[in-house]
Structure formats: structure tokens, C-alpha cells
N, C-alpha and C positions, 0 to 999 in steps of 0.2 A: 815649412820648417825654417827656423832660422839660423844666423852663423852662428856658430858654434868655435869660439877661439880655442878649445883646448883642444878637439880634433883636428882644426887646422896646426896649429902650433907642433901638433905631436905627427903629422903627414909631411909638412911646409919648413919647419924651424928646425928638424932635428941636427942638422951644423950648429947652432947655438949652444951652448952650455946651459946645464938646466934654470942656473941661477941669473942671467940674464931672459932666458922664458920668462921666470917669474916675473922680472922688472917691465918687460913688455906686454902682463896680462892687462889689459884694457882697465881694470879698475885702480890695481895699483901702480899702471904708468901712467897715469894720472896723478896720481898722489907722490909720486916721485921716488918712489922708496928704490934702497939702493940692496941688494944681498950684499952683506959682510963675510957671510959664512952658510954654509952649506955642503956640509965636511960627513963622513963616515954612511953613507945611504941614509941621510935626512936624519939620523941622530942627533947631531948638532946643527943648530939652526941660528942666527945673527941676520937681522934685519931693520935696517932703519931709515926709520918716517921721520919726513922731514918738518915741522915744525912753519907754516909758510903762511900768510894771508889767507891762504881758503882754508886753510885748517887750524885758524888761530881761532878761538871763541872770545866772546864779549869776557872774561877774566884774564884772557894776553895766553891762557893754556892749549892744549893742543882739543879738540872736540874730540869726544867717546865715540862717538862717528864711526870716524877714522880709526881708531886705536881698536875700535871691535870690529871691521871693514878685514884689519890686516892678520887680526889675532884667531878671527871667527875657522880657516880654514888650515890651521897652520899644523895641527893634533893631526886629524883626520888625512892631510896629506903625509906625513910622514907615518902615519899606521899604514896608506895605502900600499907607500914604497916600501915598509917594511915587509909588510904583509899583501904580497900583488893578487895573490888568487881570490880574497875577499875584497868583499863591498864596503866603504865607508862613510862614514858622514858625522856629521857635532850630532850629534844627541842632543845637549845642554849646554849654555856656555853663561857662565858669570864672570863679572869683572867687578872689581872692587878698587872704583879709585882715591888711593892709597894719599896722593899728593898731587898736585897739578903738574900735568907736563909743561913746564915753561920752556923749554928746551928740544930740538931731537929728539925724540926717542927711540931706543932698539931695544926691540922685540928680544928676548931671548930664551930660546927654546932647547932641553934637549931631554930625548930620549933614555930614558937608566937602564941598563943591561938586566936588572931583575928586575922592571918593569915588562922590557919584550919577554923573555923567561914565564913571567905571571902568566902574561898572555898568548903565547903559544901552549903553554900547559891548558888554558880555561879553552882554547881554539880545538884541543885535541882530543878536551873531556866534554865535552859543549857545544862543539862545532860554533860557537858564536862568543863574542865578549862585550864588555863594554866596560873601558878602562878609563880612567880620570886621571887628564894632566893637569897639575900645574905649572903656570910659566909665567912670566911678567913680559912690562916694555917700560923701560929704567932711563931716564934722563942720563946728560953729559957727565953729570960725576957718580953713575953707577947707583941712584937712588932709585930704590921700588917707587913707582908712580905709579902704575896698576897691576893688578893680580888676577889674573887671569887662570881662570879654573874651566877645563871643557871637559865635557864628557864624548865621547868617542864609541860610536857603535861599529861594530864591525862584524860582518854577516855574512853566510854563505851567497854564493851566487843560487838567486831564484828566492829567494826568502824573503818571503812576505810573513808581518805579521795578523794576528787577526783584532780586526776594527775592534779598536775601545781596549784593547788588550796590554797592560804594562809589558815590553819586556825587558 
């Protein structure tokens, strides 16, 4: 078996603030990304990727790489903190880039109160959801540069579905 940073992080790092964990998950401390924000049990979410030679592409913009690397887990963790007694994970995730990031960019994410609403309702009549965020990661002067749309499953514990089966 091998390491596993988020079982260690969550036995080893618990003195840390949760927003600093993130910055030292193995992928994105790499990437250098910095938490802005991480306010209200993961409703509001601010994070930015920094714009740097391993992450600049042959047009001087930031690589889809990177910007779906940071954008890919961001839905699904904040459903799980919303929601700890289910499973979750991206279902689907599309990006639609809008503009080149020539610049930093931050991530920005948040949760709508008749969003979680929706899905505790569908949690309670369905035992299971699967809800669609949208969010972006916006350049220095607050311009959409990708659109980020994920889908978000979120399941009982022990639920499996059956092979070949939509659900």
C-alpha cells in the first residue's frame, strides 16, 4: 500500500489550519497555490495559482493542466465538508476557457444556501444527489478566463452502482 497524504495530513498535520493542508497537498504545493479564503465550512472558497514558468504555455497563458489540476477537486471537497456522512467525488467536470490566463489566477468558489437546501432535500428524499457547480479562476483584474462547471456525486456510504448503469 502506498502513502497516502490525506490520512497522514488528517492523523500528523491536525495543528495546521485546514487552509494551509491544502497548500501543502503534494500536487498543489507544487504549484504554489496560495488559500485566500476559506470561510464559512467551505462555502466560500478563494485560491490562487500562480502564473510561473512551469505553468506558463507556448501562448505566455497559464496551461488547462494546472487550472483543471486545482479546479477538478474543489465542488466535491466542499460537498464532503458539508455533507461528512456521504461519499463524494466529480462525477463530470468541464472547463470552458473563456480567455487566456496571462496573469495569476484565483479560483473562486462558493456554495448558495439554496443550493445545499436543494440537496439535503434530494439527500433526504433519494438518499443520494448529484448537483452542478459552477465556479471560475478569474485573472488580476477580476476577468472570467475559465468556467468551470463540475458535477458532484454524492452517495451513501456502501453504494455501489450496478456496471454500465447511469446514475
Amino acid at each position: 500500500m502506498g502513502f497516502n497524504f490525506a490520512r497522514f495530513a488528517r492523523r500528523w498535520l491536525t495543528f495546521l489550519p485546514e487552509s494551509r493542508r491544502l497548500e501543502l497537498y503534494p500536487p498543489w504545493w507544487m504549484m504554489r497555490i496560495k488559500v485566500l479564503a476559506l470561510e464559512n465550512g467551505w462555502r466560500h472558497i478563494r485560491i490562487r495559482l500562480p502564473l510561473t514558468w512551469i505553468s506558463r504555455n507556448m501562448g505566455g497563458g497559464m496551461f488547462g493542466g494546472f487550472q483543471a489540476s486545482l479546479a477538478d477537486p474543489i465542488a466535491p471537497l466542499a460537498c464532503a465538508k458539508v455533507f461528512p456522512k456521504y461519499h463524494v467525488w466529480t462525477r463530470h467536470l468541464s472547463m470552458d476557457f473563456v480567455r487566456p490566463g496571462a496573469t495569476d489566477m484565483e479560483l473562486q468558489f462558493d456554495f448558495p444556501p439554496e443550493k445545499e437546501a436543494e440537496i439535503r432535500e434530494e439527500l433526504a428524499k433519494r438518499g443520494r444527489s448529484t448537483p452542478s457547480f459552477e465556479y471560475g479562476l478569474y485573472d488580476n483584474h477580476n476577468r472570467l478566463c475559465t468556467r468551470v462547471v463540475c458535477v458532484v456525486a454524492i452517495r451513501p456510504p456502501g453504494y455501489l452502482p450496478s456496471a454500465g448503469l447511469s446514475t
